[in-house]
N, C-alpha and C positions, 0 to 999 in steps of 0.2 A: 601587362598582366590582366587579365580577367575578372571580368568584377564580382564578389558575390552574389547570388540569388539567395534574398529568405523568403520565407514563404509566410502567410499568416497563418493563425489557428482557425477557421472555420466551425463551424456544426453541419448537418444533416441526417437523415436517418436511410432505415432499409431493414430488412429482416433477419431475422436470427432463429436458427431452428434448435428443437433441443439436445444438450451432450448427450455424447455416447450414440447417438443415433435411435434412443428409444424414449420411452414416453418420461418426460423430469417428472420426480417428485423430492420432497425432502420434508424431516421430520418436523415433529414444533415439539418444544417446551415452554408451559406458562407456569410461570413461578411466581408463588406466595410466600416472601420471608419478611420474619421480625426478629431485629435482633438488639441488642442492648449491649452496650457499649461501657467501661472500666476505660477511662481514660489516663487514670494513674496508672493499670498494669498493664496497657495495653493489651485488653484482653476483650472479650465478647465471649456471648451466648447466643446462638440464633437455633430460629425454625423455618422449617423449610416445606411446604407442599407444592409440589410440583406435579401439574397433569403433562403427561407424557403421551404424543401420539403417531401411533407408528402407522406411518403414511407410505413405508417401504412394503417390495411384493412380499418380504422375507418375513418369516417368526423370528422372535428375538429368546432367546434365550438367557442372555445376558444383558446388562447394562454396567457402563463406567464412569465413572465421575472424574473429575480433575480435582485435586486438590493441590492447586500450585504454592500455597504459602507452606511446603514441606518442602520446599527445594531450599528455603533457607535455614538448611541446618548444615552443622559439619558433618562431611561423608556422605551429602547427598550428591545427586547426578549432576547436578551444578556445579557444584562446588569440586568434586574432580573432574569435570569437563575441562572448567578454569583453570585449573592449574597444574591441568597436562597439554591442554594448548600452547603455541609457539608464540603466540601474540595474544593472549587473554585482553577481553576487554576491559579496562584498567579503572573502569569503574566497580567492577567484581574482584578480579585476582585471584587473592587470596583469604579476603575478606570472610567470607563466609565462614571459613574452615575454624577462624578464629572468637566467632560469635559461644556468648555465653549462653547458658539455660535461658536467662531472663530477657535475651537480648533474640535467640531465634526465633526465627516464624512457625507457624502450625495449625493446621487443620487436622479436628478430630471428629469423627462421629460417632456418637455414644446411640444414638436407635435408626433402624429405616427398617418402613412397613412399605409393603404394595399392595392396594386395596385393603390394608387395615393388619395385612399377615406380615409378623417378621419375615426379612431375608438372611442370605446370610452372606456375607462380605466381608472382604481384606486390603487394608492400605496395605498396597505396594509402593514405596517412594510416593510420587506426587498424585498415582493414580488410587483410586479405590475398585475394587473388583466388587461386583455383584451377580451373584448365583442367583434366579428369581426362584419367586414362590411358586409364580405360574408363567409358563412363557407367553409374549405377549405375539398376538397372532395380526396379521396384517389387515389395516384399516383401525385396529380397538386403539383405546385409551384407555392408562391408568393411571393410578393416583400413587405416588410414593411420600412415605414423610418422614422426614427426617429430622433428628436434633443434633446440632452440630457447635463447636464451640471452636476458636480461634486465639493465637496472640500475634501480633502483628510486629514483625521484626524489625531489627535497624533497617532505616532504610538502603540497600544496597543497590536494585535494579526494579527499577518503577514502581513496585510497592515499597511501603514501609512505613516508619515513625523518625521523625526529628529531623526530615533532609538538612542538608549541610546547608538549606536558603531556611531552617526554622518552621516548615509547614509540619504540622505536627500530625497530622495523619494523610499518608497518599492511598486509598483502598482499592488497585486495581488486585485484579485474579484473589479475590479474595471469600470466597464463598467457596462452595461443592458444588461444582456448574459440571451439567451432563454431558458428558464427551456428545461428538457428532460421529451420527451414522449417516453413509451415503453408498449411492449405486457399487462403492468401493469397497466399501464393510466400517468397521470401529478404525478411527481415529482416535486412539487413547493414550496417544504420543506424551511420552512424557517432559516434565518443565524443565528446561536443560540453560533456557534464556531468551531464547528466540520467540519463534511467532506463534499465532493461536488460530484453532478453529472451533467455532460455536456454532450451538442449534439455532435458527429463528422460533423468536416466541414473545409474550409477552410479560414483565416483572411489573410484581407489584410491592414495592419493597416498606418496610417501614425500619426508620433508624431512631434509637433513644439512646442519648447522649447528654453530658453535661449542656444545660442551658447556655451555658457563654458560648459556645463551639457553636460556627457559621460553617454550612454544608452547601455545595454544589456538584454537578454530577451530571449522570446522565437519566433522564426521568421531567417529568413535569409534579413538580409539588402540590398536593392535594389540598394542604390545611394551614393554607398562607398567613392567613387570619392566627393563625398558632405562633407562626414563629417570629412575623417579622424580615429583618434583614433587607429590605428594598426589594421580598418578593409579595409582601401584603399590598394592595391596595393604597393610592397617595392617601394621605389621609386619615387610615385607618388608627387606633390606637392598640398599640398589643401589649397585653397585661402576659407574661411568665411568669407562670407559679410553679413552686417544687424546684429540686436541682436539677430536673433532668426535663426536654424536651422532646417527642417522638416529630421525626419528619417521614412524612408518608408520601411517597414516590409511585407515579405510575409511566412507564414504556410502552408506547408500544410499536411492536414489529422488531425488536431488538435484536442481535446474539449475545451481549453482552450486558455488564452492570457495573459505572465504578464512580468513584465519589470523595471527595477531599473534605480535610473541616479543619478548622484552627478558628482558634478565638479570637484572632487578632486580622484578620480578612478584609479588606475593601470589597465590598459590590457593587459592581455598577450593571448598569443595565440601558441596551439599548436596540430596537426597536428596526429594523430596518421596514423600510415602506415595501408591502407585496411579499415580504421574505418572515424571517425568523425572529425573533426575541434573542439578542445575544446576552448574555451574561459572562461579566468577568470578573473572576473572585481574584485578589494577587493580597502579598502581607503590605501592611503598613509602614511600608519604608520609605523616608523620605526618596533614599538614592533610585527609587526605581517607581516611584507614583506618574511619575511626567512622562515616561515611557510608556506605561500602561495606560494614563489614559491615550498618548497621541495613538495606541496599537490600536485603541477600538474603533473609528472611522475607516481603517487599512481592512482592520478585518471583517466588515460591511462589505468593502469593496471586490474582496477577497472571495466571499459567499455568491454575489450577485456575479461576476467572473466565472467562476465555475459552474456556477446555475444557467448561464447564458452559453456555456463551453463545454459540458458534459451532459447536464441534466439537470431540473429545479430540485432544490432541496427539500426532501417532502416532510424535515418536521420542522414544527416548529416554534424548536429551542435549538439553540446551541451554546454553551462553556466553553469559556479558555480557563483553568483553570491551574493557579501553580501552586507545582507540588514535582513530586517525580526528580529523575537526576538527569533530564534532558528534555526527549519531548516525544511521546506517545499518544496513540489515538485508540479513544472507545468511544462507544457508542451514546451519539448526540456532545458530547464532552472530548477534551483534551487536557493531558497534562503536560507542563511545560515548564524548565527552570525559568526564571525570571529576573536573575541580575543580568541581563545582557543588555549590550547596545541597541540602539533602537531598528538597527539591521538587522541584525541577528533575530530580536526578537520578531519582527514581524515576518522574517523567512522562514524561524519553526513551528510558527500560528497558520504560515503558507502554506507548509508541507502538512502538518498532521490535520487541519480545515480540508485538504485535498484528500487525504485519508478516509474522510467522509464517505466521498463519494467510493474511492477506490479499496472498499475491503469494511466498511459501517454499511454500506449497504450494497456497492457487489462483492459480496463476504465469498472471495477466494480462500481455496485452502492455505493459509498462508504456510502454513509446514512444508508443503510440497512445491506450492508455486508464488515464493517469496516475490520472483520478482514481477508479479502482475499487479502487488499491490506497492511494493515498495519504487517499483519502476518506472509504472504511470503516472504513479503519485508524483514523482521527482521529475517526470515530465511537463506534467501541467503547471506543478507548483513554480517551475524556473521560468515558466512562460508567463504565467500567474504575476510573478514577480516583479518579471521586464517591464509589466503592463503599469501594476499596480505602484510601485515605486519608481518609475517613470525614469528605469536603469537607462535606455533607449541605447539597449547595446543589440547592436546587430546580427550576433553570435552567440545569445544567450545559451545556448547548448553545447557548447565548444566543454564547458568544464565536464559533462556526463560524457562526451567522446573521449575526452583525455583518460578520463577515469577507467571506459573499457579499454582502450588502446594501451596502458600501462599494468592493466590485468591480462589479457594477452599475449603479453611478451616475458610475463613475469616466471613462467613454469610453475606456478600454483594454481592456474587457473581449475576451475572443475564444471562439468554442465551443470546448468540453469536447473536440474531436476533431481538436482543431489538435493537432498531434504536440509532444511533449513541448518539445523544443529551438527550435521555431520561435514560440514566443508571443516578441511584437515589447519585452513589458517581464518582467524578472525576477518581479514582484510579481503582476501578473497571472495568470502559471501558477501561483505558489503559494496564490494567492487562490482560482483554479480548483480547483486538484485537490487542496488539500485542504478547504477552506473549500465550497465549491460542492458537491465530493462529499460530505461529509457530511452537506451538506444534503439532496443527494438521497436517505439514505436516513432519516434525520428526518422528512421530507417524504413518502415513500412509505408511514411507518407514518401518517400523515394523511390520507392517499386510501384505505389498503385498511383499516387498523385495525392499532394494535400487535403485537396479538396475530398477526396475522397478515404482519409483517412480520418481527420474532422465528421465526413458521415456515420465513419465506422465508428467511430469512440459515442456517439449522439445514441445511434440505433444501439449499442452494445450497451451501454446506462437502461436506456429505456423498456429494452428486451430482456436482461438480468436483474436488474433493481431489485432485492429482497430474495436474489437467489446464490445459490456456491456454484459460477462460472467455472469451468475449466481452460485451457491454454484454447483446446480444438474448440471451444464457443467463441470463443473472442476469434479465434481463425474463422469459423465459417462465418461468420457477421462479415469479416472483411473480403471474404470471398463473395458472399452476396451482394455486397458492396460493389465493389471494383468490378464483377464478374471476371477474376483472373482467378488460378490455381495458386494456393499458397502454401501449402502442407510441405512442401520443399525448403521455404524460409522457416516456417517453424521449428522441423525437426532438424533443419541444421544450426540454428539459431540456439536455441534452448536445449536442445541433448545430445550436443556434441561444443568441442571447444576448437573446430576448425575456424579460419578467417580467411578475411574477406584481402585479394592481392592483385590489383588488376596494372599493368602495367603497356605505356607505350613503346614496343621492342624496337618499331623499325619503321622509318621516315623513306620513300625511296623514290628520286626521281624518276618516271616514265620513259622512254622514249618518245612518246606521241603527246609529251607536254603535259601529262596529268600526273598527281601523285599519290602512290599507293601509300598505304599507313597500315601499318600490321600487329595489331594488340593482342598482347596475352594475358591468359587469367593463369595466376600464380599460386594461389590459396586455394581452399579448396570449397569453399562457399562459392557458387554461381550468383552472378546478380546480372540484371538487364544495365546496358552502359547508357546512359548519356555524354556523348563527345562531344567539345566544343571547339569550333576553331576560327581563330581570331584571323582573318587579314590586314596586310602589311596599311591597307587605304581604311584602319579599325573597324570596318564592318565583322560581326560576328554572326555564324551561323551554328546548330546544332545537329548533329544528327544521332539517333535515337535507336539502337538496339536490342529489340525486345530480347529476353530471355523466354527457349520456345517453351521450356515445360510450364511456364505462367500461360501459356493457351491466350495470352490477351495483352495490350499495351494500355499504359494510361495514353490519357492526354499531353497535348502540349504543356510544358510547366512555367514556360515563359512565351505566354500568344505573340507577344510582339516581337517574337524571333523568328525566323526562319526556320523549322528541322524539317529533317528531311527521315521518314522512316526506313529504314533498312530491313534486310531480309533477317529472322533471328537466328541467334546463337546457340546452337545445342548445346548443354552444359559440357558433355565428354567433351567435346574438340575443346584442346589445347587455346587454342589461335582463331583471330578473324583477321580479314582482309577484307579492306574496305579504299574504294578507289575515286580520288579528287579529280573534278576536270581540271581544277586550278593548278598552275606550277608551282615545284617547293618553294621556289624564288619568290610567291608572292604570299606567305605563310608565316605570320611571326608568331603564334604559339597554338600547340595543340595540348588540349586537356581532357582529360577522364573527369568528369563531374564538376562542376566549379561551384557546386551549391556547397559540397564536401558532406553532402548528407549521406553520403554511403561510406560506412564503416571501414574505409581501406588502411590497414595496420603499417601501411610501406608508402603514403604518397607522395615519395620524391620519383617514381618512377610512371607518373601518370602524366609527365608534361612531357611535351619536347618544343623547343624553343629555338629559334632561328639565331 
């Protein structure tokens, strides 16, 4: 048998020009809110000033808001999404439909001015519609303010009150945060459960709340001296007066804003050398304190891994923070349940820490193209993993193939470009975008070469950082990279559900002593082949057939082999024929990839064996 090849994760860089082929731009909002907080009704009051600036070529004429803490009412788009799905995710259901007055979420706004003039606007479900005073003309900025008030629901799906682990407030999607416009138009997708896309900008938020309630989040606390908590100063003495404390929060570079609090909170805090300030809030339970502190050395290790593997982390702060009914990622922060194993937990601190980089600050449209953020993320985070918990399994990636290879065969499957909330089964979109994406980039270091897929992800961080990538930027990164053609892989990769089927048809001795070997592609995805074949005295050689619409081959993938380059394959032909001086008789197995890093749905038919 053939031995495996892994390859490592590498860095390097190269250039990235910008989507769509014309000059990027994208909006900002900086937001100034204060709000105040009813911890007995689960309720608030806030304000909101928000400079808005339209950095598009376009007038706007409208603007929209998100207002997701509406989705948890009965008969909202959630809530029959749930429970006309085939496989609802079973932490929603039916839940929702069942929630009392006092028990649903909601966002209301009772005023919004632009430049000081009423407008005038309609909640539609989770969106708010805005008619302007004046249309906003390209390059200006204005000022909107708003007053806005909230109750925060059972907890059901990453927001909420009282999760089933007792955190008593989880605050994501919880404000009137302004949809995103881009070279595309309005994103005013509604909250159905799924993924999010927000403006870059700055928050300056301030929160007042009962004094006993400890808050973490995403932001750097302005008036530490106030509150305490192990974020004052050693030392320091902190006098609370009154029942209520305001904590005053500043982001910057953001899309996002979310923040937990319960009175009964451990924090700790710790310091990485050259890196970030991490903070971790968890409750006071005996059964899960020994796990949370052994997670925070892991999640040091975790930051500085991806910092040395994608890109340095540029703030710095970062939260683990539990709350939530699993594990989500916002900006500078994470929330995450926290009775688990110490596996467990340090593999959803892996993934949503990876989250960071992949969608906290290259803030993809997650609606559209779920799996670039869910994908890569699940990439690095398993490799992340292997490293950091010193799994030393050789195949770390086998569970994200298994994952596509049994979406695949399923007859559910859907393209990678179907919008997040509309895949017809729960399993499916998760099967997609995170399993399938991480194959695609498994699979991309197999066409251009590790080494240079490691450049591509370095140069792709460095070149998008603080921007909304699309599918074709992270392609032409890798095409600058590799200098090979890859708009082939993508659009059959992500907007189509063909697979990948390569098989060895036909062994045949020569007449003049040599042996032909005759492989066929069966799927309908083309890939360049790597064959290996093993002689009968174990020497192994490779030889290596580019695919020609990639206009280019990698390198060697294993230097201390032999390959030999062959003429390429045009995707139409069926068939290649390729011709051994050696005879069958001295041949004991021929293989199609033995790395197994290319996606083949059927590989019992890539060997043939003496």
């Amino acid at each position: 048998m053939l031995k495996k090849i892994v390859f490592v994760f590498l860095v390097g860089i190269f250039y990235a020009p910008a989507q769509n082929n014309t000059s990027y731009w994208q909006q900002q909002v900086d937001y100034t809110m204060k709000v105040d907080m009813d911890v007995e009704k689960f309720q608030y009051e806030g304000t909101q000033e928000l400079v808005y600036s339209n950095n598009s070529p376009d007038t706007l004429y409208q603007v929209f808001y998100h207002l997701y803490f509406n989705a948890f009412q009965p008969g909202s788009e959630m809530d029959v999404r749930s429970i006309n799905l085939p496989d609802p995710d079973p932490r929603v259901g039916d839940r929702i439909s069942k929630l009392t007055p006092e028990e649903i979420g909601y966002l209301k706004v009772s005023s919004l001015e632009q430049n000081g003039k009423r407008v005038l606007y309609k909640t539609s479900g989770t969106v708010l519609e805005v008619e302007l005073h004046t249309p906003i003309a390209p390059g200006e900025k204005v000022n909107f303010s708003m007053n806005f008030n909230g109750q925060i629901p059972t907890q059901i799906r990453r927001s909420g009150r009282n999760s089933k682990e007792g955190v008593a407030l989880s605050m994501t999607q919880w404000f009137p945060k302004m949809a995103e416009y881009d070279f595309e138009g309005w994103h005013a997708d509604p909250y159905i459960a799924r993924e999010f896309h927000g403006v870059w900008g700055n928050f300056d938020v301030t929160i007042t709340i009962d004094k006993n309630y400890i808050l973490g989040g995403t932001g750097y606390l302005q008036n530490p001296q106030e509150i305490g908590y192990g974020y004052e100063k050693p030392g320091t003495k902190v006098t609370k007066k009154g029942k209520k404390l305001s904590w005053h929060f500043k982001a910057p570079m953001v899309h996002d804003f979310a923040w937990t609090a319960d009175p009964d909170y451990v924090h700790d805090v710790l310091k990485i050398p050259n890196g970030p300030t991490l903070h971790f809030l968890y409750k006071n339970n005996k059964d899960i304190i020994d796990n949370w502190k052994d997670l925070q050395p892991k999640t040091a290790e975790l930051v500085q891994y991806f910092s040395e593997n994608i890109g340095k982390y540029p703030y710095d702060q970062y939260s683990v923070l539990q709350g939530g009914d699993g594990g989500m990622e916002y900006a500078m922060c994470t929330l995450i349940t926290g009775e688990r194993s110490f596996e467990s937990l340090v593999g959803v601190t892996a993934h949503e820490l990876a989250h960071s980089w992949f969608q906290q600050i290259l803030a993809t449209n997650e609606a559209k193209h779920e799996w670039m953020d869910e994908g890569f993320t699940s990439y690095v985070s398993t490799l992340a993993m292997n490293e950091v918990m010193k799994q030393n399994n050789p195949n770390s990636l086998r569970g994200v193939y298994k994952g596509y290879y049994q979406l695949a065969i399923s007859g559910i499957e859907q393209p990678q470009t179907t919008q997040a909330d509309h895949y017809s089964h729960n399993v499916a979109y998760g099967a997609s975008a995170y399993s399938k994406g991480a194959v695609f980039l498994s699979q991309l270091g197999y066409i251009i070469g590790e080494d240079n897929l490691q450049k591509t992800i370095k140069r792709y961080f460095e070149e998008w950082k603080f921007k909304h990538p699309t599918p074709n930027d992270f392609k032409r990164v890798a095409e600058k990279v590799s200098k090979m053609q890859l708009d082939w892989y993508l659009t059959n990769w992500t907007q189509t559900t063909n697979t990948i089927d390569y098989g060895v048809k036909e062994v045949i001795s020569t007449t003049n002593n040599s042996t032909k070997i005759i492989l066929e592609r069966i799927g309908l995805i083309p890939m360049p082949i790597d064959l290996y074949v093993e002689y009968k005295d174990s020497t192994i050689e490779s030889f290596y057939i580019p695919l020609r619409i990639m206009r280019g081959e990698k390198d060697n993938p294993i230097p201390s082999m032999k390959r030999t380059v062959l003429s390429d394959w045009a995707w139409a032909n069926p068939t290649y024929t390729l011709e051994l001086s050696k005879p069958k008789s001295e041949i004991k197995t021929i293989e199609i990839d033995i790395t197994h890093t290319m996606a083949d749905i059927n590989p019992s038919n890539n060997m043939f064996s003496e």
